[in-house]
Each structure stands twice: as C-alpha cells, then as structure tokens.
C-alpha positions as CSV (number, residue, x, y, z in Angstrom):
1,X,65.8,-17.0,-53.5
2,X,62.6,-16.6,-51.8
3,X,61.7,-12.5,-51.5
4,X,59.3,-10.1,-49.5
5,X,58.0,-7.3,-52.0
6,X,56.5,-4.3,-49.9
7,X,54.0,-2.6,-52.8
8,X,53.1,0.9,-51.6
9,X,56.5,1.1,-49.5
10,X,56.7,5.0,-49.1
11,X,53.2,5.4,-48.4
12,X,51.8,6.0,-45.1
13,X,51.3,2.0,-43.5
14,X,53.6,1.0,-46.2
15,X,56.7,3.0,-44.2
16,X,55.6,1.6,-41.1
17,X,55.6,-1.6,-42.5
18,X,59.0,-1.2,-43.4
19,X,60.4,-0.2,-40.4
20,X,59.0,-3.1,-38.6
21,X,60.4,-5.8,-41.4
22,X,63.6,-3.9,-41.3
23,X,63.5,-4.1,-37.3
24,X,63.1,-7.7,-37.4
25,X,66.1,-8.4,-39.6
26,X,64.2,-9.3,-42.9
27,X,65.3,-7.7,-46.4
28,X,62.1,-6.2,-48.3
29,X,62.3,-5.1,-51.5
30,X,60.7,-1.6,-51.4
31,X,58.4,-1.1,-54.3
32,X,56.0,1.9,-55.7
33,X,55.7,4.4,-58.3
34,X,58.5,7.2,-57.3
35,X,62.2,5.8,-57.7
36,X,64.0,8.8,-56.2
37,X,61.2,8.4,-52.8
38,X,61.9,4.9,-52.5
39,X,65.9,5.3,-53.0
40,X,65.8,8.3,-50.1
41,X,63.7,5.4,-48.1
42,X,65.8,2.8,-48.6
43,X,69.0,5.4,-47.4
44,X,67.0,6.0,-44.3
45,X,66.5,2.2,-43.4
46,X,70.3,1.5,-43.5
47,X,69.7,-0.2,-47.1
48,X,67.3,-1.5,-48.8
49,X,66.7,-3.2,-52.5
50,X,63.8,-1.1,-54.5
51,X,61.9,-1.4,-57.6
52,X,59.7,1.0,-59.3
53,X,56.2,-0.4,-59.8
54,X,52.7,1.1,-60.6
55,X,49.4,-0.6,-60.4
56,X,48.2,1.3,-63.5
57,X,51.0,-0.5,-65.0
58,X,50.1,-4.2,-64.5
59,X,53.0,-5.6,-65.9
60,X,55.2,-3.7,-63.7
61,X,53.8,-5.2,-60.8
62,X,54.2,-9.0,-62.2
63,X,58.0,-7.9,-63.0
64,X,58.5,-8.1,-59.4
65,X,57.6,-11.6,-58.4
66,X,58.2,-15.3,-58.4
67,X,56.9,-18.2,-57.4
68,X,57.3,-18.5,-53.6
69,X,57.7,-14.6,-53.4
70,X,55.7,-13.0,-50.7
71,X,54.1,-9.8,-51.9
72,X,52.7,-7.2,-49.1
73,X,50.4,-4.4,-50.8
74,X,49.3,-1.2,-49.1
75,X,48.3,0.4,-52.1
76,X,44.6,1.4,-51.8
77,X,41.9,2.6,-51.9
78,X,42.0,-0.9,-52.8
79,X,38.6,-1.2,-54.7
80,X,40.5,1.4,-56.9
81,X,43.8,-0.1,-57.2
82,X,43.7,-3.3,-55.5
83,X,43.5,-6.1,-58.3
84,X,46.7,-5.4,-60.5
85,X,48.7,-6.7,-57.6
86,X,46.1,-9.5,-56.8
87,X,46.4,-10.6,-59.9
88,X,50.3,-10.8,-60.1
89,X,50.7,-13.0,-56.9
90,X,48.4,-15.3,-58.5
91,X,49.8,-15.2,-61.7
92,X,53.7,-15.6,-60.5
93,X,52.3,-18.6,-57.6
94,X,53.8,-15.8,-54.8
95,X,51.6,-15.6,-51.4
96,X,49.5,-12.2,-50.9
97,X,48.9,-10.0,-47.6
98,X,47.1,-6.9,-48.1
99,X,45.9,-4.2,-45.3
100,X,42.9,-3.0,-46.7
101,X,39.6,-2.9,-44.6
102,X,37.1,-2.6,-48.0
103,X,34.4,-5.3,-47.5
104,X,33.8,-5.3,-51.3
105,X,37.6,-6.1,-52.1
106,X,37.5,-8.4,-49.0
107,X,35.2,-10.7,-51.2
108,X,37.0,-10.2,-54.1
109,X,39.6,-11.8,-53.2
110,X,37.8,-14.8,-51.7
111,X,36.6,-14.7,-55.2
112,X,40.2,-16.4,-56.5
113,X,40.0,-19.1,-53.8
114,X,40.5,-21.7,-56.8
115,X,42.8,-19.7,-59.0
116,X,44.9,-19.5,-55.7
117,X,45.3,-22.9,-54.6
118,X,45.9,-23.9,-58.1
119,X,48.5,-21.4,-58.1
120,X,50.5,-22.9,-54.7
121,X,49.2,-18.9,-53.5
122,X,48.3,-18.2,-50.3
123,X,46.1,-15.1,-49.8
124,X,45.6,-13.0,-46.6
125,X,43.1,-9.9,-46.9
126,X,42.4,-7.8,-44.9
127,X,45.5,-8.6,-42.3
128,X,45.5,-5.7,-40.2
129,X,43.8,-3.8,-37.3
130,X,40.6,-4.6,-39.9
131,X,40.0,-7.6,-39.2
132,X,42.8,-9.7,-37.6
133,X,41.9,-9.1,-33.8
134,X,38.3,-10.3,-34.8
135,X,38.9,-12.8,-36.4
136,X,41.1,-14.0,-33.6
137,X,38.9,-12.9,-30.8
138,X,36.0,-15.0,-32.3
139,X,38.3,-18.2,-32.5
140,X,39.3,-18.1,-28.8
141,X,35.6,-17.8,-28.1
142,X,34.4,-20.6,-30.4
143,X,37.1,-22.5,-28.8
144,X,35.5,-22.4,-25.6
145,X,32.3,-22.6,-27.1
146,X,32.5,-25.0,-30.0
147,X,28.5,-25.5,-30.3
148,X,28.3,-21.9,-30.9
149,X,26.2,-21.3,-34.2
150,X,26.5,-17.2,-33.8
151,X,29.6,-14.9,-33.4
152,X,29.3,-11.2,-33.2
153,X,32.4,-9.1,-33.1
154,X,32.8,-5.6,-32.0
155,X,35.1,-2.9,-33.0
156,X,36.2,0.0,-30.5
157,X,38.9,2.4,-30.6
158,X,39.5,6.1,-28.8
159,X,41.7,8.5,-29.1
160,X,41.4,7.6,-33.0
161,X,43.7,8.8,-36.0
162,X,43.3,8.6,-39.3
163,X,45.2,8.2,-42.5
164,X,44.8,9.8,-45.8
165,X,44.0,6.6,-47.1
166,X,41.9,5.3,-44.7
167,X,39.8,8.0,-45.1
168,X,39.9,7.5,-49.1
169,X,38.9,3.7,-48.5
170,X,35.9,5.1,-46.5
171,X,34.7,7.2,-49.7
172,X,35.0,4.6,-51.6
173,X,32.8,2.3,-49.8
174,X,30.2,4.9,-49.4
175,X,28.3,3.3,-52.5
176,X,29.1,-0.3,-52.1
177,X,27.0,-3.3,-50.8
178,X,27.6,-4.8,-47.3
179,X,27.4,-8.3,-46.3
180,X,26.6,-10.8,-43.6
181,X,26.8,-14.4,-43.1
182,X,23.1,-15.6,-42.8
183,X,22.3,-19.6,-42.6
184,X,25.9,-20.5,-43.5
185,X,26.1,-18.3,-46.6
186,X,27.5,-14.7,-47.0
187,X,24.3,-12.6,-48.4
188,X,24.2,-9.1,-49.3
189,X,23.4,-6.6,-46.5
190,X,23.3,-3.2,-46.2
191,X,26.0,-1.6,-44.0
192,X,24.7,0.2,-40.7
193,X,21.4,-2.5,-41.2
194,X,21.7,-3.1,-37.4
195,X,22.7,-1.7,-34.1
196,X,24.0,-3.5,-31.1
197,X,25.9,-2.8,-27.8
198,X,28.9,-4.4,-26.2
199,X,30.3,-4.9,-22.8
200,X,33.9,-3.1,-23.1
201,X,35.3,-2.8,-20.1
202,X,32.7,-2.3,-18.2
203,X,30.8,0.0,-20.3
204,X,28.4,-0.5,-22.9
205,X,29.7,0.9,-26.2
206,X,27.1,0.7,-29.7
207,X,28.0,-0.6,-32.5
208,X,27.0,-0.4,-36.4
209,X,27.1,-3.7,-38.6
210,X,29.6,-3.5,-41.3
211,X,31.2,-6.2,-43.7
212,X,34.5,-7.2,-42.6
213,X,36.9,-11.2,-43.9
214,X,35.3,-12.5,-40.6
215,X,32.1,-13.5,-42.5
216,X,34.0,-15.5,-44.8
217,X,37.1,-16.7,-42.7
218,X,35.5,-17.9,-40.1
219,X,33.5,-20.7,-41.4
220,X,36.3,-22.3,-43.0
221,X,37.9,-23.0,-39.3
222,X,34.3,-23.1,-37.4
223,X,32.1,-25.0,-39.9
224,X,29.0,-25.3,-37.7
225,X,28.4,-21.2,-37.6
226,X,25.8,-20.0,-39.0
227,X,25.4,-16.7,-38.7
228,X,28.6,-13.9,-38.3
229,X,27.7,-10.2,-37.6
230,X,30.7,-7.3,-37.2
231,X,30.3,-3.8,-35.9
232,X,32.5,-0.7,-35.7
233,X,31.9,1.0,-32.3
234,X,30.4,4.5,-33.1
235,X,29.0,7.2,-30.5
236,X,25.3,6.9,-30.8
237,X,24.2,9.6,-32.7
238,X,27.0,8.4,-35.1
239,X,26.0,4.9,-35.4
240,X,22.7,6.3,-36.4
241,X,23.5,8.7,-39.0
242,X,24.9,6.2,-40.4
243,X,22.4,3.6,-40.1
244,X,20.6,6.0,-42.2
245,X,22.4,7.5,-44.4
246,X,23.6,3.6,-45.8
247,X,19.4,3.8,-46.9
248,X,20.5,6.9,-49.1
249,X,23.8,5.7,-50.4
250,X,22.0,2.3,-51.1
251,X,19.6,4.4,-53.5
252,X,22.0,5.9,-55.3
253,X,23.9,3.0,-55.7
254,X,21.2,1.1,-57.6
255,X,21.7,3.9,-60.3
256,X,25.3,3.6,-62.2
257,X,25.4,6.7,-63.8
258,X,24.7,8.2,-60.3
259,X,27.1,5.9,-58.4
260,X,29.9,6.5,-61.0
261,X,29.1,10.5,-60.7
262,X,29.7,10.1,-56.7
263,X,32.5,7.9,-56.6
264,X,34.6,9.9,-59.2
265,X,33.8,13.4,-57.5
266,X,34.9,11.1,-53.8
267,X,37.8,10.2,-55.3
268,X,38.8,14.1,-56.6
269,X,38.0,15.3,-53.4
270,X,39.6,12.8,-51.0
271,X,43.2,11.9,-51.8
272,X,44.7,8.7,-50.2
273,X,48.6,9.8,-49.7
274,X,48.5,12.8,-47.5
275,X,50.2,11.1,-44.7
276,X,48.6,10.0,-41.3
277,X,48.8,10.5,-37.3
278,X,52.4,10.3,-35.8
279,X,53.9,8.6,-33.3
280,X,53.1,11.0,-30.3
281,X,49.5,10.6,-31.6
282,X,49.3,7.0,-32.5
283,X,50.8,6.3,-28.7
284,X,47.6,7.9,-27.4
285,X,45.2,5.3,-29.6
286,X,43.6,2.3,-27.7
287,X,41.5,-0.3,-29.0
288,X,39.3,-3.4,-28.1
289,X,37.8,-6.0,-30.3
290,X,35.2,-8.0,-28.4
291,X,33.7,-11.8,-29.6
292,X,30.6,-13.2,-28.5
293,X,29.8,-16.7,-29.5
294,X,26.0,-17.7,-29.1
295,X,24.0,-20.9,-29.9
296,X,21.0,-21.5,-32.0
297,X,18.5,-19.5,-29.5
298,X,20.9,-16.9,-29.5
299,X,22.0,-17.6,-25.5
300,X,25.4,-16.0,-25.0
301,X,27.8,-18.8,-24.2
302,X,30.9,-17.1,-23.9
303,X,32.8,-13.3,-24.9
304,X,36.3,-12.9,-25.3
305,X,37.7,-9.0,-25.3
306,X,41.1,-8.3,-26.6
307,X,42.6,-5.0,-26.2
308,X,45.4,-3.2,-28.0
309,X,47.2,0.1,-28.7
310,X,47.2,1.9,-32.6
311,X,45.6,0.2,-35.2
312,X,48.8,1.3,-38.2
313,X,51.0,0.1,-35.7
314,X,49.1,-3.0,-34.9
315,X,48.5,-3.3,-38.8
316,X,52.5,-2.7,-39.4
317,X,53.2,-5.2,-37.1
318,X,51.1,-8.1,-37.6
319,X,51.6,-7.7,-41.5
320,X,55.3,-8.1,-41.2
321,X,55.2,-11.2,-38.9
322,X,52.9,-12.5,-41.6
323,X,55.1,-12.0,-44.5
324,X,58.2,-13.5,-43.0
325,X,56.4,-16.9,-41.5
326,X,55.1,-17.2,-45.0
327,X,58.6,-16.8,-46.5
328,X,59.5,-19.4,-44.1
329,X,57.0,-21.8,-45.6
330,X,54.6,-21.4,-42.1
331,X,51.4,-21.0,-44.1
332,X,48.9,-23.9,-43.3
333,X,47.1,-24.0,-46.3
334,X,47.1,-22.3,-50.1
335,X,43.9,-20.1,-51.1
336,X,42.0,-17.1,-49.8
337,X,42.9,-17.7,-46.0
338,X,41.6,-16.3,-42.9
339,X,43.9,-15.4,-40.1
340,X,43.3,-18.6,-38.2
341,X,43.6,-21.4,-40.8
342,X,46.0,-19.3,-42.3
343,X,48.5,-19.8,-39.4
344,X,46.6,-21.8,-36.3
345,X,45.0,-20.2,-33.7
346,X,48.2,-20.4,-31.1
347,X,50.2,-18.8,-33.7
348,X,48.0,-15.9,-34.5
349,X,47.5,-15.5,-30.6
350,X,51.1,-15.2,-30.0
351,X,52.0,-12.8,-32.7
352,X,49.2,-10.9,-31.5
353,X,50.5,-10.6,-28.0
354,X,53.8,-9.9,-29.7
355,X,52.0,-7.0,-31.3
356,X,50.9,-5.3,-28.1
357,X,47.2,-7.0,-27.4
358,X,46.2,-8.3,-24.1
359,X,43.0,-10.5,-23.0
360,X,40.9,-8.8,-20.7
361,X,37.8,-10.3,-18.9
362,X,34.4,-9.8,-19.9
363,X,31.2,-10.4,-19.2
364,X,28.6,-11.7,-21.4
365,X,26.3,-9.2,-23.1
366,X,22.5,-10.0,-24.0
C-alpha cells in the first residue's frame, strides 16, 4: 500500500512536518540516520513506523520506497545532500516534495523533468515558505492579468527566525550562480544583480533579486511570460551589501580551487542541525509575498499581496497537505512540477488559506 516517507524526520522542519501529518491523521514513516532519535520520536507522536536511512548511504534511501510512494525530504543543505534522495524517488517511480530554498538544487531538479515523467514521478521543489506563496501569488495575478508578459515577486518577513539549516543552505549558496527568466528562457544571473521596491501594506519595502522554482514553474502554467524576477525583502543597507558582495563571491566562484576552499571551511563552520526558533518565537513571525504582473512596456496591470504567519510552520504545513493529496492520486501531472500545475490554482489557494495566508489589497507599484 501506498506510503508517506518523511526523510530528515527528527530534524528541525522535519519534526514539524511530522506533527502536522500526524495531526491530520496520516501515518508517515519517520526516516533518518539515528534509530534510537527516531524511535523516542515516534513514542512522542503516539506511534509511528521508522526506518533508518542516510543520504551518504544511497541505497539506504532507495530501500525505503516504491512505486506510488510519496517521499518528503528535509535533509539539506540540499546542494550537499539533496540528490541521493532525488535520485531514489525517480528510481522507485515514488512522487518527491522537498523544502529546500537553494536556487542551484531548484534547477537540478527541473533537470530530471524527463527521467520523472518517464518514471510516473511527480516532483515538487522547493514546496515551502520558499517559494510556494510566490508562486501562487503570481498565478492569481496572471489570472487577472492573462496578457501579462512580466511577474515580479516579492519576499518580506519580520520578526524573522532562523534554523540551523537555513542558515547552512545560505553558506552554501554563497558561491553559486543565480538565475532569471529572460525572453522565455531561464539564464544565468548573479544574485543581488538588481534592487526594487514593493508596496507592502502600505509601505515600501526593497528587495534583492534572487533565484527561486518561480522562474521555472511559472511558464509551464503561464506560457506567454517572458520575463520572471524574485526578491527577498532586505533593509536597505542589507540589500546592498549584498548586492555587492554577490560581485565578490561571483570572483571567487570562477576559481574551483578557491570555491571548493570556501565551501568546505562554510560547511565546518556552519552546521545544519542545531535546532531553530520555537513556538513562542515562530508565533511572533509575519510574512507577505507580493506579485506584480506587467505587460511588454512594463505597465503594471495588476499586484496581488498575500500575507501569512511563520515560514517552518507555513513550510510544515503546506508540505504535509502536499504529500497526502499526492498519496491520494491528486497530482495533475508527472515531472518537475510547480505548485500550480502541480495541483490547480483553486487548490493551492485553498490549502494555502488552510495554512494561515490571507489576501490583502494592494496597490500597484511602478
């Protein structure tokens, strides 16, 4: 019978993944590398089935899945240990949801768009707070606005916490190559290339571009775009230092030895499970993703903002939906999927409004 494998189950968004499947009534099998972690998990969720699992052990990871298996991965940084479990899904024809927000592993995976659909696999990147509100914000504007050849999305969050491993993703990226999508095609671009602001709220908040699945998702719903541009909402001074500092990384990066040097010293220095904000902390977190859809001149036709609480819990939440209505055989389509022609747009809107977001009015920005 049909399963839901949570990989990376007693790390930080993994647990919270698991309370929300467990909440819902669904049965995940709760998989990673320490047995006796996952057994004291499983104990403290009323029950649970486990299976120990490493990525550095690829075969372990393809032990745990069938064909029409759902496999849910938090283990990242996910340009470090992302593919083992990519590969397995594939390989055993199960579906794939991961949460990572690493533009680089993004395209990977759009990468096995073929080997997927040959598969019978459906594969959802990227389905969390990074990029799922986008990617839905941007198709309610585009559906108001279905000439539109440009969508930018915005970013914003305060009060923000962060996780051990978000912060490892982040050093791991440091090195890495952005992207855009320019005349239809997703080109290379360097993150921080370009500053903007954004109506939020009332107030105009800057943001710094940054590759995110929108530039790849969305023109498999919204053919006639032809340019897609995110940005993460940064204080000022912030979104410039970074602007400029992506010049220095992008040096370094054109040298291997260098970037290898970096990236190994990163990954000493910054460890991915040391926990992450509680739940006092994560209650004080709000967050807005704003869409603008423009035509060809670049004339704002219409903005959508969406605004929601905690990105883990948001990330939790909308991961565990997703695994259960693809157990259930809901999934639209087999390949590397964006959120929207993963599920519809109506769907994805009301699991996100299940999840806590709201639609709030905004004016158009120039």
């Amino acid at each position: 019978m049909p399963k839901i494998v949570l990989l990376g189950a007693t790390g930080y968004t993994g647990r919270l993944t698991a309370e929300v499947l467990t909440a819902r009534g669904a049965a995940p099998v709760l998989a990673g590398r320490n047995g006796p972690a996952l057994e004291k998990m499983a104990a403290d969720l009323g029950g649970a089935r486990t299976a120990v699992a490493d990525v550095t052990d690829p075969a372990s990871v393809r032990a745990l899945l069938d064909r029409g298996d759902v496999l849910v991965t938090t283990v990242g940084p996910f340009l470090r240990h992302g593919r083992p479990a990519l590969a397995a899904a594939i390989a055993a024809g199960a579906h794939y949801i991961d949460s990572t927000g690493e533009g680089p592993f993004i395209r990977t995976v759009f990468e096995h768009d073929d080997q997927a659909r040959a598969a019978g696999a459906g594969l959802l990147t990227a389905f969390g707070f990074d990029y799922v509100p986008g990617n839905l914000a941007a198709g309610l504007a585009l559906r108001e606005a279905p000439t539109a050849a440009r969508v930018d999305v915005g970013y914003f969050i305060e009060s923000p916490g962060t996780s051990g491993g978000t912060r490892a993703s982040m050093a791991g990226m440091l090195f890495e190559s952005g992207f855009a999508l320019r005349s239809g095609q997703v080109v290379a671009e360097r993150t921080g290339a370009h500053l903007r602001s954004f109506d939020v709220g009332g107030k105009r908040l800057t943001g710094t571009s940054i590759p995110g699945s929108e530039h790849f998702a969305l023109t498999r719903s919204y053919p006639n775009l032809r340019e897609v541009d995110v940005f993460l909402g940064l204080p000022p001074l912030a979104a410039q230092g970074l602007r400029f500092g992506s010049r220095l990384t992008s040096v370094v990066a054109r040298v291997p030895v260098l970037k290898r040097g970096f990236n190994d010293a990163l990954a000493r220095a910054v460890k991915g499970s040391t926990g992450g904000p509680g739940a006092e902390a994560r209650g004080r977190t709000r967050t807005w993703v704003v869409a603008e859809a423009r035509d060809d001149a670049g004339k704002s036709l219409t903005s959508v903002t969406l605004a929601g609480g905690d990105p883990y819990d948001f990330t939790a939440a909308i991961m565990a939906w997703a695994a259960e209505t693809a157990l259930g055989g809901g999934l639209l389509d087999s390949g590397a999927l964006g959120p929207v022609d993963a599920f519809g747009l109506d769907a994805l809107h009301t699991a996100a409004l299940d999840a806590g977001w709201t639609r709030h009015p905004a004016a158009p920005t120039s």
